[in-house]
C-alpha positions as CSV (number, residue, x, y, z in Angstrom):
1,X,3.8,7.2,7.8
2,X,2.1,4.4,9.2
3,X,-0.8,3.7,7.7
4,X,-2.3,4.1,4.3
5,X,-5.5,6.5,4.3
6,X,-8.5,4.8,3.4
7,X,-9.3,7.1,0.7
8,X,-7.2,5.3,-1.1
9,X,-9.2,3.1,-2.6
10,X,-10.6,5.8,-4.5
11,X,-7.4,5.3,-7.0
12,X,-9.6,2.8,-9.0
13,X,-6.9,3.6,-12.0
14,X,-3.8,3.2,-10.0
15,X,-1.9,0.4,-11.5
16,X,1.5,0.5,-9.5
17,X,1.8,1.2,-5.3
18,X,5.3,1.1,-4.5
19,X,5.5,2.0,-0.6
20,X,8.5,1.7,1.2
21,X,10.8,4.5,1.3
22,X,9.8,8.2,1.4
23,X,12.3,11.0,0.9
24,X,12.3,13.3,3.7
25,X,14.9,16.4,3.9
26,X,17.0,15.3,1.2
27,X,16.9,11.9,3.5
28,X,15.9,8.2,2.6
29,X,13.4,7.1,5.7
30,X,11.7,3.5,5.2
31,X,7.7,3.7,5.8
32,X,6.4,1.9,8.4
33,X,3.5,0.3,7.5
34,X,2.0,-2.1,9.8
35,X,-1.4,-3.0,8.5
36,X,-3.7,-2.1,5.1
37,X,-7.1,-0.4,5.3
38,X,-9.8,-2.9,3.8
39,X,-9.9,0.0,1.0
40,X,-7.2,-1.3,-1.1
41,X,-9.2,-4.2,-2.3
42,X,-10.8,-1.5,-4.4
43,X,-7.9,-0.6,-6.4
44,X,-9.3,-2.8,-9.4
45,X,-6.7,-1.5,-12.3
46,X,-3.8,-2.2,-9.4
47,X,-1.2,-4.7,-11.4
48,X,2.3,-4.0,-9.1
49,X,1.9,-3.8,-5.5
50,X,5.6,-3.4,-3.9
51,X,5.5,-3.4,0.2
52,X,9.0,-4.0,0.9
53,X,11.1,-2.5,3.8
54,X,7.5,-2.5,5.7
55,X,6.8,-4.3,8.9
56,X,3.1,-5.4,7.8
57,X,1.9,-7.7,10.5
58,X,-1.2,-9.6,9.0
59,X,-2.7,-9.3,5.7
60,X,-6.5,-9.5,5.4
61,X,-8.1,-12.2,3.3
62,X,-9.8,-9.8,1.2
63,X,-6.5,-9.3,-0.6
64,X,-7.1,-12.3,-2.4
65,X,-9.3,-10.4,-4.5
66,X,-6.7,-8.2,-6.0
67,X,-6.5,-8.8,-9.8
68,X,-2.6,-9.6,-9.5
């Protein structure tokens, strides 16, 4: 997967986002993120955000207004 959905910023309780491995056929695969949607400023309630093993290439500003 390369992008998160933007519906996800309809998780307004989500509290932890751990993306970086996915386990596919019994196999470990590392995600390939390369850019969040603008959506996951919304995530209000979000107190661990864990975006290891991606490949993000530029964060937007916005993400200063995450409550972490």
């Amino acid at each position: 997967m390369t992008e998160l959905p933007p519906e996800i910023g309809q998780l307004t309780q989500l509290e932890t986002l751990q993306w970086g491995w996915k386990l596919y056929e019994g196999q470990l695969i590392r995600t390939q993120l390369s850019a969040l949607p603008p959506e996951i400023v919304q995530l209000t309630s979000l107190q661990t955000l864990d975006l290891s093993k991606n490949q993000l290439s530029a964060l937007s500003m916005k993400m200063g207004c995450l409550p972490f």
